[in-house]
C-alpha positions as CSV (number, residue, x, y, z in Angstrom):
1,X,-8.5,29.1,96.8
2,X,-9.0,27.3,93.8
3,X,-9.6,23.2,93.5
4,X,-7.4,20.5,93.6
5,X,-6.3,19.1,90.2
6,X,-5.6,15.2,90.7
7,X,-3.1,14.5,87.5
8,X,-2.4,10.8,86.2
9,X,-0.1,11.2,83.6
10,X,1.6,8.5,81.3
11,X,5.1,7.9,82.3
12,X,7.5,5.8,80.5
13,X,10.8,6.5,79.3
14,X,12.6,3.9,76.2
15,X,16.2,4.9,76.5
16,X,15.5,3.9,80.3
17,X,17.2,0.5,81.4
18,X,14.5,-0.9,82.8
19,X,11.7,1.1,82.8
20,X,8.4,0.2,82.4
21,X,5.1,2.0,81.7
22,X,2.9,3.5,84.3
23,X,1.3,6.0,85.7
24,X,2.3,8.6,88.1
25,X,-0.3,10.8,89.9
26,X,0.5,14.6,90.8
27,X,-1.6,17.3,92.6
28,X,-1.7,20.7,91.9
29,X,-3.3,24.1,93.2
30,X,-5.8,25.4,90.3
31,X,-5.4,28.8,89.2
32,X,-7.2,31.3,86.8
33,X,-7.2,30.8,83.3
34,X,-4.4,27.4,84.1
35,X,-4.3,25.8,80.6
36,X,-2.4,22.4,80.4
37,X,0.5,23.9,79.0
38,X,1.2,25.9,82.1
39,X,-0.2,22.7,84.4
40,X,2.8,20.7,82.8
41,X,5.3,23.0,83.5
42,X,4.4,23.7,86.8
43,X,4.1,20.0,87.3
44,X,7.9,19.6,85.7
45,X,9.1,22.6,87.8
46,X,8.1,21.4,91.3
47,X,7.9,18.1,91.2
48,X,8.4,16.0,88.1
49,X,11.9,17.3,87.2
50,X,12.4,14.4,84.2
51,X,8.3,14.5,82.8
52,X,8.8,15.0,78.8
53,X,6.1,16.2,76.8
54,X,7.1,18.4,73.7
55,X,5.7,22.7,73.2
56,X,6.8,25.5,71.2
57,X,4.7,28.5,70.3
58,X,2.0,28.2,73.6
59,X,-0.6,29.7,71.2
60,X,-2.7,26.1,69.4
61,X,-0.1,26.8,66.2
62,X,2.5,24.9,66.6
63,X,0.9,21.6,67.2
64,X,3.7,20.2,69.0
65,X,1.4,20.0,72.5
66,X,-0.6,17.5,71.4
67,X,-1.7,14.7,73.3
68,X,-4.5,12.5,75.1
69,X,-6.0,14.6,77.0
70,X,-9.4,12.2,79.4
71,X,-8.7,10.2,76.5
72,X,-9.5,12.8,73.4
73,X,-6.6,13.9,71.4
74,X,-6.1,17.6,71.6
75,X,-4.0,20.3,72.5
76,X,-2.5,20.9,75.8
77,X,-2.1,24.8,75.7
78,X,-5.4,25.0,74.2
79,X,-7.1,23.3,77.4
80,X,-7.9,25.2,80.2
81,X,-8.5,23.0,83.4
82,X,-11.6,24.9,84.5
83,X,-12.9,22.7,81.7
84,X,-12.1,19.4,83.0
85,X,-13.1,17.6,86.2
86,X,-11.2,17.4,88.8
87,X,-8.8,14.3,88.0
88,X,-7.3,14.9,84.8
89,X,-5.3,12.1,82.8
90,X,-3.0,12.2,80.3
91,X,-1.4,10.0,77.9
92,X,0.7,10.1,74.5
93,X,-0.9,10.3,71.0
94,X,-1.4,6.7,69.7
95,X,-0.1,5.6,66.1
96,X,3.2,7.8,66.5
97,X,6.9,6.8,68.1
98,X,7.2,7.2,71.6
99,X,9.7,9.5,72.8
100,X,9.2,9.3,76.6
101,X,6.3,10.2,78.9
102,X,3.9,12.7,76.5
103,X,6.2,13.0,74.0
104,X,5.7,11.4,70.4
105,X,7.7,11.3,66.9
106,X,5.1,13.2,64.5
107,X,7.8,14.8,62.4
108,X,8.7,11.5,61.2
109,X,5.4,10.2,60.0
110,X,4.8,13.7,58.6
111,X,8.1,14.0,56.9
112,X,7.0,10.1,55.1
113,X,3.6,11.8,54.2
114,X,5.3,14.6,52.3
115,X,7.8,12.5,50.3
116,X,5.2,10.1,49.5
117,X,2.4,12.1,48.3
118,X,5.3,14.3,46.5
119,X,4.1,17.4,48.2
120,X,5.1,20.5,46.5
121,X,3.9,21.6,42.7
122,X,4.5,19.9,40.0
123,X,4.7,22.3,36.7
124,X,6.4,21.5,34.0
125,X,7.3,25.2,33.6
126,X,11.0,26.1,33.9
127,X,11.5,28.4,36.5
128,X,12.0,31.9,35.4
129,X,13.5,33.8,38.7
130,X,12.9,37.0,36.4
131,X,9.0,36.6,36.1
132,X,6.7,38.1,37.4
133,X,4.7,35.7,40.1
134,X,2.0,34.4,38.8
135,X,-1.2,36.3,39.6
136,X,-4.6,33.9,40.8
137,X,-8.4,35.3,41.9
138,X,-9.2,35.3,45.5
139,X,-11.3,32.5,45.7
140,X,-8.9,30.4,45.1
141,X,-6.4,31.9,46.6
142,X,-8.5,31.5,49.9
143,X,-9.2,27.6,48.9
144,X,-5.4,27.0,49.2
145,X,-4.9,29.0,52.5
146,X,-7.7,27.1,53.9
147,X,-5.7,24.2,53.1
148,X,-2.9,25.2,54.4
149,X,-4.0,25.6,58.0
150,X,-3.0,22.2,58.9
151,X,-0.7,22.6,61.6
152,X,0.2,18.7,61.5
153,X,-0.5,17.6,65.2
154,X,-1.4,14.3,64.3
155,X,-4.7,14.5,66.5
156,X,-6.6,13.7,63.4
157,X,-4.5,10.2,62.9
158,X,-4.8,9.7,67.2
159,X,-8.7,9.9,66.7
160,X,-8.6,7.9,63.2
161,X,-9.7,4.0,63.7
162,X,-8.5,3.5,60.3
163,X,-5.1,4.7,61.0
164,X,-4.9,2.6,63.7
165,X,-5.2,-0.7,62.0
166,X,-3.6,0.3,59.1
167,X,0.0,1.9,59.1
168,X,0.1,3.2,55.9
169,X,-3.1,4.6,55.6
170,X,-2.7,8.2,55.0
171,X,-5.0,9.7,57.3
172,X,-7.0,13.2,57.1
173,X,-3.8,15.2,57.5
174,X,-2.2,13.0,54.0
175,X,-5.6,13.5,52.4
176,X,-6.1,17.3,53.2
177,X,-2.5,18.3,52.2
178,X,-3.7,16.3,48.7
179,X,-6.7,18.3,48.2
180,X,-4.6,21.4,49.2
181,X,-2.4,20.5,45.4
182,X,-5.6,19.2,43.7
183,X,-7.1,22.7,43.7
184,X,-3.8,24.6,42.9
185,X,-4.0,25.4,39.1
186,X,-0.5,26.0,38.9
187,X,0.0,21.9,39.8
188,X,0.0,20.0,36.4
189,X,-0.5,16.8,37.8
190,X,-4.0,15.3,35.6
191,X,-6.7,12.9,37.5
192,X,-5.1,9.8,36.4
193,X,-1.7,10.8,38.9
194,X,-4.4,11.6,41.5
195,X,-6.3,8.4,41.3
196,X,-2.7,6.4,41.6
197,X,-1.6,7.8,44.2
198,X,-5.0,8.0,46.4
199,X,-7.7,5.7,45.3
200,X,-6.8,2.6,46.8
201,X,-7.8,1.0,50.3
202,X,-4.7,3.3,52.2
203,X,-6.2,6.4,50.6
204,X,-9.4,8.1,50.3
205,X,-11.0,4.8,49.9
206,X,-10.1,3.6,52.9
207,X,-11.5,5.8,54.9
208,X,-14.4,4.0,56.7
209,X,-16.5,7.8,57.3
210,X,-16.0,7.2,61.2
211,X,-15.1,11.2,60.9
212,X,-13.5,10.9,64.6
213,X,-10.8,13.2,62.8
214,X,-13.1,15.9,62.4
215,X,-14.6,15.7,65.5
216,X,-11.1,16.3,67.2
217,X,-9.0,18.6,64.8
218,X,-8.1,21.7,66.4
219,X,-8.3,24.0,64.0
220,X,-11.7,22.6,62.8
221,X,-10.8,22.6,59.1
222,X,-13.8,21.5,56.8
223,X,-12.2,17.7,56.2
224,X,-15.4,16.3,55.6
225,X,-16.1,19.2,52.8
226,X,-12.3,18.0,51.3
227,X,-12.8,14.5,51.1
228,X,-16.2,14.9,49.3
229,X,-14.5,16.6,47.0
230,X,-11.7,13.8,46.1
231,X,-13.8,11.2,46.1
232,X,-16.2,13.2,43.6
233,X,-13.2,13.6,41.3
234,X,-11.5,10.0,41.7
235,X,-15.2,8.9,40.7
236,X,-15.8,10.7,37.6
237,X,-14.1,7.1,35.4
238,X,-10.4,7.7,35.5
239,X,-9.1,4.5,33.4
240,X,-7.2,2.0,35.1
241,X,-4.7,0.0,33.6
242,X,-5.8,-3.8,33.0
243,X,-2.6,-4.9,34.4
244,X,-3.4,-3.2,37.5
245,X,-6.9,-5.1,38.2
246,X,-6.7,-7.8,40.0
247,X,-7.8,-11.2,38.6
């Protein structure tokens, strides 16, 4: 027989008339190997018919599980109880939208991110659908994978003090998918279009070196290692315009 799993779980629901947060507490049976995932379902299944929280691929890719989990953000089907004391609370990811309950908006903030920083290569190359791809050494090659294994769970922004004061900052996940373009050779974008659109007090700048997004992310992808790395290249004297400085 395995222990007793005492869960306190976030519950509020804003389409509700009348509703108003709190928190609900739940008991379940542990099992071998029970992740979070499998704890919420079960939870949903036999007792908490309505309890929202959002899941897709069960396997720490999707990032859609993510939430507060004794008060760290992480991922739910990535937690296994046997981990965890015996009372267990969750809550939704800070910063983001509250659906209801566990569930949060990340696909909006991401969505911003992506138009703002104008996330896709810029070349001024005309297509050619014709050529041949373009061919590119492994090294770097294996610097833009490594880039690319955000899986935009927003754990990094939940864990970021920055983010939390300021909206518009763009957080490790906004600065990460930059250095992911900065080290593309096929982007023509030069230094000075880097600096405008990330040294300022919402961009690398801002960042206070807290690093409580690189203590939480997931996929432990080298943020710190990224970061140094823009702020080396926004510091090497990129010219600002005179009108730009403030009196």
């Amino acid at each position: 027989m395995g222990r007793t799993l005492t869960f306190e779980i976030f519950r509020y629901n804003p389409s509700k008339e009348n509703d108003q947060p709190h928190v609900d507490t739940y008991q379940l049976e542990e099992t071998p190997r029970l992740n979070l995932f499998t704890a919420l379902h079960r939870i949903r299944e036999e007792q908490a018919p309505d309890l929202m929280f959002d899941f897709v691929c069960r396997a720490g890719i999707c990032g859609s599980c993510a939430m507060m989990i004794n008060g760290r953000p992480t991922l739910a089907c990535r937690t296994l109880t046997s981990d965890l004391a015996d009372t267990i609370k969750l809550f939704p990811l800070p910063f983001f939208k509250l659906l209801g309950d566990l569930s949060v908006d990340t696909g909006t903030w991401f969505r911003g991110i992506e138009e703002r920083l104008e996330s896709w290569i810029h070349t001024h190359k005309e297509f050619d659908p014709e050529a041949e791809e373009e061919r590119m050494d492994n090294a770097t090659a294996n610097k833009i994978y490594e880039a690319e294994r955000c899986i935009e769970c927003g754990c990094c922004i939940a864990g970021c003090a920055t983010a939390q004061v300021y909206p518009d900052f763009l957080g490790a996940a906004g600065l990460y998918r930059i250095g992911r373009f900065m080290v593309d050779p096929r982007d023509d974008r030069g230094e000075q279009e880097w600096f405008e659109l990330v040294s300022t007090d919402y961009g690398v700048f801002g960042c206070i070196g807290m690093m409580g997004c690189d203590d939480v992310c997931p996929k432990d992808l080298p943020l710190l290692e990224v970061f140094s790395y823009i702020r080396r290249k926004m510091n090497k004297g990129v010219k600002v315009p005179v009108d730009n400085l403030k009196s």
